[in-house]
C-alpha positions as CSV (number, residue, x, y, z in Angstrom):
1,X,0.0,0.0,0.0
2,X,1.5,3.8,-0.8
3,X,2.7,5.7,1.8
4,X,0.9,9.2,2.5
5,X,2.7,12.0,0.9
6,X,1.5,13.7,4.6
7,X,3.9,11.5,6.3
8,X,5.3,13.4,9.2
9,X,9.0,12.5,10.2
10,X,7.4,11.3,13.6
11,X,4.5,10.4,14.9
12,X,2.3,11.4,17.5
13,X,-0.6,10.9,19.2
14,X,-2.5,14.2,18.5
15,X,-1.2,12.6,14.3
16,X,-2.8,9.6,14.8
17,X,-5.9,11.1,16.3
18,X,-6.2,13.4,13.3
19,X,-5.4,10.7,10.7
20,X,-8.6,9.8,8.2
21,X,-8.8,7.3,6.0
22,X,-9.7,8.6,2.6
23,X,-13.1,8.2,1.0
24,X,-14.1,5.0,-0.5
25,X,-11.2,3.2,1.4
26,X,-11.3,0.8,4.4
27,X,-7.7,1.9,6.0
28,X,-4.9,4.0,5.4
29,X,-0.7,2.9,5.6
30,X,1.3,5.7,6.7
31,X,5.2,5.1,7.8
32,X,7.4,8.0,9.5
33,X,10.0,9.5,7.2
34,X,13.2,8.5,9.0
35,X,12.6,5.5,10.5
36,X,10.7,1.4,9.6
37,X,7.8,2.5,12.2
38,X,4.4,2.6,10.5
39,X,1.0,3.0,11.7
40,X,-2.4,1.6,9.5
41,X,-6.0,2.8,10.2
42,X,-9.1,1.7,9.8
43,X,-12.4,3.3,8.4
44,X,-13.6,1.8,11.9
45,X,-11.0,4.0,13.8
46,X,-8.8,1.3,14.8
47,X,-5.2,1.7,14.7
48,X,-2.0,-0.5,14.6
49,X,1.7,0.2,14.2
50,X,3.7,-1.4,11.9
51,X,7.5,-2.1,11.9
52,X,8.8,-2.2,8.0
53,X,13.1,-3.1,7.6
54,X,15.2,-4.3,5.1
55,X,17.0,-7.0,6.0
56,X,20.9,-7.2,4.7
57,X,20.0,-9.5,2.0
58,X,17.6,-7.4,0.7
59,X,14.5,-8.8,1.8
60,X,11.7,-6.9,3.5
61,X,10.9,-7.5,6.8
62,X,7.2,-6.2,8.1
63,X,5.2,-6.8,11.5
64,X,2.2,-5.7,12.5
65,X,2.6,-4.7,16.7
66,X,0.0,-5.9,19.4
67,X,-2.0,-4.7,20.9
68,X,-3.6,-1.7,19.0
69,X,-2.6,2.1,20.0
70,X,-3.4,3.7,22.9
71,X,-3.1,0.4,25.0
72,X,0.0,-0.3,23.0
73,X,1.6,3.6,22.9
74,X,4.0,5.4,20.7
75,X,6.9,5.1,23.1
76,X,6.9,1.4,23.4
77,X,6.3,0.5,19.5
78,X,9.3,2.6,19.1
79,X,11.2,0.3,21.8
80,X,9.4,-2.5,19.8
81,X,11.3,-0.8,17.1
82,X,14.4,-0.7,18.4
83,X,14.3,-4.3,19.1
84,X,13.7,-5.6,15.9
85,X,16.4,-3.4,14.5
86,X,19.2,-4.8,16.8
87,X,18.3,-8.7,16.5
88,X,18.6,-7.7,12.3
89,X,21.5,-6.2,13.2
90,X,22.7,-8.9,15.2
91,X,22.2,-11.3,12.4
92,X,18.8,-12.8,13.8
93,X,16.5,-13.7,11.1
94,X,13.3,-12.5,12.0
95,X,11.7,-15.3,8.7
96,X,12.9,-18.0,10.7
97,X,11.9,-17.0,14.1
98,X,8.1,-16.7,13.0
99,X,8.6,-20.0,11.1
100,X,9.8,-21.5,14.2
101,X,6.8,-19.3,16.0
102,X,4.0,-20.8,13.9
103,X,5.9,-24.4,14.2
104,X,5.7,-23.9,17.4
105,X,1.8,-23.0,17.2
106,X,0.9,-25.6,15.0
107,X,2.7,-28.1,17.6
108,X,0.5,-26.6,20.6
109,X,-2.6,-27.1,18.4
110,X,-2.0,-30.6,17.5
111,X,-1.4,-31.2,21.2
112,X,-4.5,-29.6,21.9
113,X,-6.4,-31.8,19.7
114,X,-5.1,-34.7,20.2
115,X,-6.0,-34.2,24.2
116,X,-9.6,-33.6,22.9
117,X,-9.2,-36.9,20.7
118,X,-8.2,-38.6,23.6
119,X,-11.1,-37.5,25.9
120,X,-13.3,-38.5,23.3
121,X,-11.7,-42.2,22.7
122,X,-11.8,-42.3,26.4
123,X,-15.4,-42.1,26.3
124,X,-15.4,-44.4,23.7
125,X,-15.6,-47.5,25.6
126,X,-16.4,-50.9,25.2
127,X,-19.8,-50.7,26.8
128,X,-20.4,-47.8,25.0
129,X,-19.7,-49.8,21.8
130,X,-21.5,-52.7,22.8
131,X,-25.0,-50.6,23.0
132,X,-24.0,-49.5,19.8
133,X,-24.3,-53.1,18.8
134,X,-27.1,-53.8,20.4
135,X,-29.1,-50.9,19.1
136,X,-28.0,-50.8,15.1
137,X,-27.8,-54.8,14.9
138,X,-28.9,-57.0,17.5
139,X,-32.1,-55.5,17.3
140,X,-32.8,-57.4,14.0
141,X,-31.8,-60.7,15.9
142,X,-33.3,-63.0,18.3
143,X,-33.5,-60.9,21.3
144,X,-32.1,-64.5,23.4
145,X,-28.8,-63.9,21.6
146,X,-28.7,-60.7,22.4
147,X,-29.0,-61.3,25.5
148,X,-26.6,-64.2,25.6
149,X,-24.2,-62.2,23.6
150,X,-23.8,-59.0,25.5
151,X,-23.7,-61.0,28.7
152,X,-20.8,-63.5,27.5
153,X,-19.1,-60.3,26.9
154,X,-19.6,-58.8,30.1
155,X,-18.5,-62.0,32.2
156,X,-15.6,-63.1,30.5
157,X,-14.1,-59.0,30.2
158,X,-15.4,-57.3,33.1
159,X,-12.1,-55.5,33.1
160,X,-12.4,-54.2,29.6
161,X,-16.2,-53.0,29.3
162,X,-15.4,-49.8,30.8
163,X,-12.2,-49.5,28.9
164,X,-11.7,-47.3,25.9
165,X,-11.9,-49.1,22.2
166,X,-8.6,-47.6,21.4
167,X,-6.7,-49.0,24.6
168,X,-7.7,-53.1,23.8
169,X,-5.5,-55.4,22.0
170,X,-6.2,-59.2,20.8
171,X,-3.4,-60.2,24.1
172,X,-5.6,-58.8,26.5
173,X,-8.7,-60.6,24.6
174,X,-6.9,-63.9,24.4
175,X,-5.5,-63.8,28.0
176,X,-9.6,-63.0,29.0
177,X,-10.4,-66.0,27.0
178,X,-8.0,-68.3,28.2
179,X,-9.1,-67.4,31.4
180,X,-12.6,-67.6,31.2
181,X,-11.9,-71.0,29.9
182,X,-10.0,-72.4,33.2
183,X,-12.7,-70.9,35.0
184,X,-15.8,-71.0,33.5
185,X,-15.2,-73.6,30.8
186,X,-14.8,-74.1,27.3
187,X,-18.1,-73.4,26.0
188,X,-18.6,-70.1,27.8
189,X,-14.9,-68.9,26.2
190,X,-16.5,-69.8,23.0
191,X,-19.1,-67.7,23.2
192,X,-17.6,-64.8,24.5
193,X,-14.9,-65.1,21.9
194,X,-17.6,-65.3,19.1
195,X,-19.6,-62.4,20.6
196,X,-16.3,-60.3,20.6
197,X,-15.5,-61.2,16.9
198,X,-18.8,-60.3,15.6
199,X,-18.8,-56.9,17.3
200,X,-15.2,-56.3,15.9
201,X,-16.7,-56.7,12.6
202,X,-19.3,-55.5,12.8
203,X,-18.1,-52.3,14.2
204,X,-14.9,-52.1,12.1
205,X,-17.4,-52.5,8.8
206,X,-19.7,-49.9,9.7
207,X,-16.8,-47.6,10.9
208,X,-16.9,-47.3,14.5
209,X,-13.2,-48.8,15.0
210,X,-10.7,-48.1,12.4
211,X,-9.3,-51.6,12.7
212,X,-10.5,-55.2,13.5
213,X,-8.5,-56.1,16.0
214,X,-10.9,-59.9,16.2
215,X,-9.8,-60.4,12.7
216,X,-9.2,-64.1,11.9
217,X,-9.0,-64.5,15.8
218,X,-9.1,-68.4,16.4
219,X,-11.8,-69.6,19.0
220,X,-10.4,-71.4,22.2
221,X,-10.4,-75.3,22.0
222,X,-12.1,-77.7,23.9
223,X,-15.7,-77.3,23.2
224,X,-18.5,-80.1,24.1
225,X,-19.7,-81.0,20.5
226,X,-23.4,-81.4,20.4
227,X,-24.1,-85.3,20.4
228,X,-26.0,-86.2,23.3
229,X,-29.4,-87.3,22.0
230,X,-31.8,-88.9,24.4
231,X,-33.8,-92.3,24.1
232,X,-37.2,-93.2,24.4
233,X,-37.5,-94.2,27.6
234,X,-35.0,-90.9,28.9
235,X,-37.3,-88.6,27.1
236,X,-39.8,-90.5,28.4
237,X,-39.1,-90.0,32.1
238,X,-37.9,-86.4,31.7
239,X,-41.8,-85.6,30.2
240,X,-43.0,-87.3,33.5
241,X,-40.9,-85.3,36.0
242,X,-41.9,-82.2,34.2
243,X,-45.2,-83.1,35.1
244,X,-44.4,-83.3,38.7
245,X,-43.3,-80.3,38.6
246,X,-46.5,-78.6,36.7
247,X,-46.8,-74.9,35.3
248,X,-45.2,-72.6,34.5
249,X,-41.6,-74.7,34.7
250,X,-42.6,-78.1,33.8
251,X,-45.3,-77.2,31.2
252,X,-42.9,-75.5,29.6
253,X,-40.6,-78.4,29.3
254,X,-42.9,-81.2,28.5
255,X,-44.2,-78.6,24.8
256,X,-40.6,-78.3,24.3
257,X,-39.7,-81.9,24.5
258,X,-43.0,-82.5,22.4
259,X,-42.8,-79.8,19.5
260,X,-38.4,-80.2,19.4
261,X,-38.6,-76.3,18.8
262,X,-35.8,-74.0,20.4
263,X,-36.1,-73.1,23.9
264,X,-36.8,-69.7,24.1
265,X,-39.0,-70.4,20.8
266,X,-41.6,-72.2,23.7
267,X,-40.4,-69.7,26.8
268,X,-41.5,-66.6,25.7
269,X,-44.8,-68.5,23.4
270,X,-47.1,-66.3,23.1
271,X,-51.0,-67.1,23.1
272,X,-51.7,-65.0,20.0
273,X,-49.3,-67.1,18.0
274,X,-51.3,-70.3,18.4
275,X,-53.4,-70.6,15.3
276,X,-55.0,-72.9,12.8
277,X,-53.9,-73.9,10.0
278,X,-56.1,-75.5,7.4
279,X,-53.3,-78.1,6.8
280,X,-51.8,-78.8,10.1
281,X,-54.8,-77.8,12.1
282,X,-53.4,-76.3,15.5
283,X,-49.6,-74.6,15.0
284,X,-47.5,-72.7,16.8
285,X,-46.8,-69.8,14.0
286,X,-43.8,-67.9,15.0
287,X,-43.1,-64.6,13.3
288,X,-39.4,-64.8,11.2
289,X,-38.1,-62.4,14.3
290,X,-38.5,-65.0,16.8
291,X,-36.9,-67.9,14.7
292,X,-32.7,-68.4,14.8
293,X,-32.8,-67.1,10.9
294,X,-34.4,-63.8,12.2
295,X,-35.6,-61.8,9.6
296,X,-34.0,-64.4,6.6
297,X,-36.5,-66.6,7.1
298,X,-40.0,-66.3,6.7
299,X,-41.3,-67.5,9.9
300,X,-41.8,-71.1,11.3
301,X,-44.9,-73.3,11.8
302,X,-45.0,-75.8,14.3
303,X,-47.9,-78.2,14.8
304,X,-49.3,-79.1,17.8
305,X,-50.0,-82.7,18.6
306,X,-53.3,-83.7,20.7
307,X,-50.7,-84.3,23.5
308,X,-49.2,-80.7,23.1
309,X,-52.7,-79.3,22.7
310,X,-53.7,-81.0,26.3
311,X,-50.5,-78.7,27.8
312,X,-51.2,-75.8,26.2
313,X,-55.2,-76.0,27.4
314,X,-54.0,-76.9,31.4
315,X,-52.4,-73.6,31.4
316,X,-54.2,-70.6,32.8
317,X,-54.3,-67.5,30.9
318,X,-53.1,-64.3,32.5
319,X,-55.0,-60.9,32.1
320,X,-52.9,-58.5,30.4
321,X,-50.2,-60.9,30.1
322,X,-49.4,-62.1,26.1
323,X,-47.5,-65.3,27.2
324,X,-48.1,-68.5,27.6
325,X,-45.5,-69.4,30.4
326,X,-45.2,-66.7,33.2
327,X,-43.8,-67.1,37.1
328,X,-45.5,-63.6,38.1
329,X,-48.2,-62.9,35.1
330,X,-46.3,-60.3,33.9
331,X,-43.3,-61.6,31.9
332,X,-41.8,-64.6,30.1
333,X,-41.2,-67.8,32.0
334,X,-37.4,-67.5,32.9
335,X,-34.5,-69.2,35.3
336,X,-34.1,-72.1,33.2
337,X,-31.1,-72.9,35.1
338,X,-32.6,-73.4,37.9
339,X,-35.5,-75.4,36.5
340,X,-32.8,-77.9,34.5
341,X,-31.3,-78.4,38.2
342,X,-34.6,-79.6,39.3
343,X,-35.7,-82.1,36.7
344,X,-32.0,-83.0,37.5
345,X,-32.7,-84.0,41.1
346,X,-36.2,-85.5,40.3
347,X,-34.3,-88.0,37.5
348,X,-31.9,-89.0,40.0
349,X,-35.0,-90.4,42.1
350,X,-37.2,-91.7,39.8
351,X,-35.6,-94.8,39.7
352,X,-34.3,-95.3,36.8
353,X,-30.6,-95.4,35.4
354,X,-28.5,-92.3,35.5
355,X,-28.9,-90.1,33.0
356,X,-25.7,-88.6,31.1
357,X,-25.3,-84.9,31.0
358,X,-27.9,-83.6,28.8
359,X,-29.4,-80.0,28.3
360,X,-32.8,-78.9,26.3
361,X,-31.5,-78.3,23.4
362,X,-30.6,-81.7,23.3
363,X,-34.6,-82.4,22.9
364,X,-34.7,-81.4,18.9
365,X,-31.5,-84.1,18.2
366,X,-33.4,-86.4,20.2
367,X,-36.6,-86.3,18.0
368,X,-35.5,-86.1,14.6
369,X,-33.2,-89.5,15.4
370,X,-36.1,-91.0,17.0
371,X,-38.5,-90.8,14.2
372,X,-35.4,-91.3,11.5
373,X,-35.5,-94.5,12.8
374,X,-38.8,-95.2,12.2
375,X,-38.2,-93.9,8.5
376,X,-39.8,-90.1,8.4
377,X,-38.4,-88.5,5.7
378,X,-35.5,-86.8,6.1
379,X,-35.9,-83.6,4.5
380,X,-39.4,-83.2,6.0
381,X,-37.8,-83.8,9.6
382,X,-35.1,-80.9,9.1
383,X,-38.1,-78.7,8.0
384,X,-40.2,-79.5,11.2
385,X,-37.1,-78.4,13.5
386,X,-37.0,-74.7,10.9
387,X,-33.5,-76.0,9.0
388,X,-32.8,-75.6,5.3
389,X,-33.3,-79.1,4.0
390,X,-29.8,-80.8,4.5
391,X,-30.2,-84.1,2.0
392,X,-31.1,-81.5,-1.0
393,X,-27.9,-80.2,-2.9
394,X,-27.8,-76.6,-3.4
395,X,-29.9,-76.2,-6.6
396,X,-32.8,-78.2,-4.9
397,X,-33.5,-76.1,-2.2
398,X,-33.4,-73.1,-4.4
399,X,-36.5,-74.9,-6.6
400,X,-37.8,-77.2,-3.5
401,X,-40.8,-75.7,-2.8
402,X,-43.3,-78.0,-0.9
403,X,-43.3,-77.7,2.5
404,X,-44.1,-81.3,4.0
405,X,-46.9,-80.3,6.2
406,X,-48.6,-83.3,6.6
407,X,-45.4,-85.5,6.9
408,X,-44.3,-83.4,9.4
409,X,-47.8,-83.4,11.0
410,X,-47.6,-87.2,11.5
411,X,-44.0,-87.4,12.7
412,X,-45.2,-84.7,15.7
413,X,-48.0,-86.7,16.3
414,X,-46.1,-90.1,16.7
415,X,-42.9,-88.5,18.4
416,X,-46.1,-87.2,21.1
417,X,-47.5,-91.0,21.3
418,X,-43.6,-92.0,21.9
419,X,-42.6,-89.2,24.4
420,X,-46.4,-89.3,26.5
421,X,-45.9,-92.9,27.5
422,X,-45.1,-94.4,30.7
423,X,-41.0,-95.2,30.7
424,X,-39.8,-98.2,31.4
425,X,-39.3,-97.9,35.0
426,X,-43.0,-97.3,36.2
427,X,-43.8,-100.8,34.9
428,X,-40.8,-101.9,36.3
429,X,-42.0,-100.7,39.6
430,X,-45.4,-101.9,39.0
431,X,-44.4,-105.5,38.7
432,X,-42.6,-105.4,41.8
433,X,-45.8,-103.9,44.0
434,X,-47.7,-106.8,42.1
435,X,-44.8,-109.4,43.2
């Protein structure tokens, strides 16, 4: 910007008072004759000095002083002056020292941020993550392994739910897993393991983590492979404890054992999903959310034998409550655990043998092999339990359409007439009263 050919040879403050910017222009540059001090003013009023020297290679240094004039006065921009002059003088290059200057800004800002980063990632937690989960995926999953899935997680790395994303590693996973395995056993460090990889995906696909860290992580060994199946006369004798035991627990457990569908598929039954069908007559028609498919599949039909029909119709319905098997009328039938522990202790007394280790889920294996013996079709047995046909190659089931109702509607019906009749061990003890 031109100097003003009304440049004084110094300033002062009655000068700067008087100074106008012209009209039409937003400031005005003026510099003192015989010296590098300048001053610039604004149309606003505002005024700020300016140092202007050459440096001895010919480049032109200038600065603009803060603060503005009068809390920065004439007498110490002319110090300000001086300065400037004698570090040039000196050899100081005044480049370099605001290159270093806004280094050293740029380092402070970057510092700055990264403490804001790191208040954030310390937020970012793994419970935090997990609801994350829970909300944007697990909600279009059975709601039992959600549940089962969150709460693996939270028992086998209570020390890491409340740990930031960014601070966990695949050691600290695998030394939780191992752990959880000595303790716990192998199954529950397979679950947990599983849970933890499918949130790591999920959450490094949909950009929540940056990086996988579960990626190609290998479950822990060791698991109990699903083989147990149950005989007649053992499915027999758990249907008749159940009964002992009598609703909510044991009718629960004598439908499951008589429709082989999944556990929490009968547990949280609802009334309004009993219907008939003009096929199948009475069915338990589950919505495809409440099958292991979830929303893949398009539902599953179950019918109901006259023997499943007579435990449905002994028990009571609830006002206000949707479900079928309730401990307080309110909600879902629920401490299976507890339950398995007494048909347990009522098996041991019933006489009979021992009975290996076996859990519910152990019903479904238990039915299909007893009526594959009896030579129900295969295919139509994988349908009744809600499975993709597994003797059709992979064109088949594509173009398989036919859904077996009626065979599976007599293999029910006969696996009910097997399961409802008195084991071995009541006529065992029968004889001996008649003896």
């Amino acid at each position: 910007m031109p100097r003003a050919s009304s440049a004084p040879d110094t300033f002062t403050d009655a000068f700067l008072r008087k100074l106008a910017v012209p009209t039409g222009r937003k400031d005005i540059v003026v510099f003192e004759r015989r010296s590098g001090l300048g001053v610039r003013k604004t149309d606003m009023g505002a005024v700020s000095f300016l140092i202007q020297l050459r440096l001895p290679d010919g480049r032109r240094w200038r600065e603009t002083l803060r603060p503005q004039w009068p809390h920065l006065s004439l007498a110490d921009a002319r110090r300000a002056l001086k300065v400037r002059t004698g570090d040039i003088a000196v050899g100081l290059d005044p480049f370099a020292e605001r290159e270093e200057a806004a280094k050293e800004l740029e380092a402070k800002r970057a510092e700055k941020a990264a403490l804001k980063q790191k208040a954030v990632d310390d937020q970012f937690t793994l419970r935090v993550l997990m609801r994350r989960w829970d909300h944007h995926a697990l909600a279009h999953r059975r709601a039992s392994y959600a549940v089962r899935a969150l709460r693996a997680i939270e028992l086998t790395f209570p020390a890491l739910v409340d740990r930031p994303v960014a601070e966990i590693d695949r050691k600290t996973v695998r030394a939780a897993v191992d752990a959880a395995k000595d303790q716990r056993g192998p199954a529950a460090a397979i679950m947990a393991a599983s849970a933890m990889r499918t949130l790591f995906r999920w959450a490094a696909t949909n950009d929540h983590v940056e990086t996988d860290i579960m990626r190609n992580f290998a479950l822990p060994k060791g698991g109990v492979a699903r083989e147990r199946t149950l005989n007649e006369d053992e499915a027999r004798r758990v249907f008749r404890a159940a009964g002992m035991i009598g609703y909510p627990s044991g009718s629960f457990i004598q439908l499951l054992l008589l429709t082989g569908a999944r556990r929490d598929e009968i547990r949280r039954l609802r009334w309004s999903e009993i219907v008939e069908d003009e096929v199948e007559g009475a069915v338990i028609a589950l919505p495809a959310e409440r099958t292991k498919q979830g929303r893949t599949s398009g539902g599953h039909r179950i019918h109901l034998s006259p023997a499943s029909l007579a435990v449905i119709a002994d028990c009571p319905h609830h006002q206000g409550c949707p479900f079928v098997f309730t401990n307080d009328g309110m909600k879902a039938q629920g401490d299976v655990v507890r339950l398995k522990q007494k048909l347990d202790a009522l098996l041991a007394k019933d006489g009979g043998p021992a009975m290996a280790h076996w859990t519910f889920h152990d019903f479904r294996r238990s039915l299909v092999s007893g009526l594959a013996k009896r030579g129900h079709n295969p295919v139509a047995l994988d349908l009744l339990l809600g499975h993709k046909p597994g003797g059709l190659n992979a064109i088949a089931r594509i173009y398989q359409t036919h859904d077996f109702a009626p065979e599976r509607v007599k293999a029910l019906d006969e696996w009910a007439s097997l399961v409802t009749q008195a084991p071995k061990i009541t006529a065992m003890a029968a004889a001996k009263r008649k003896a």
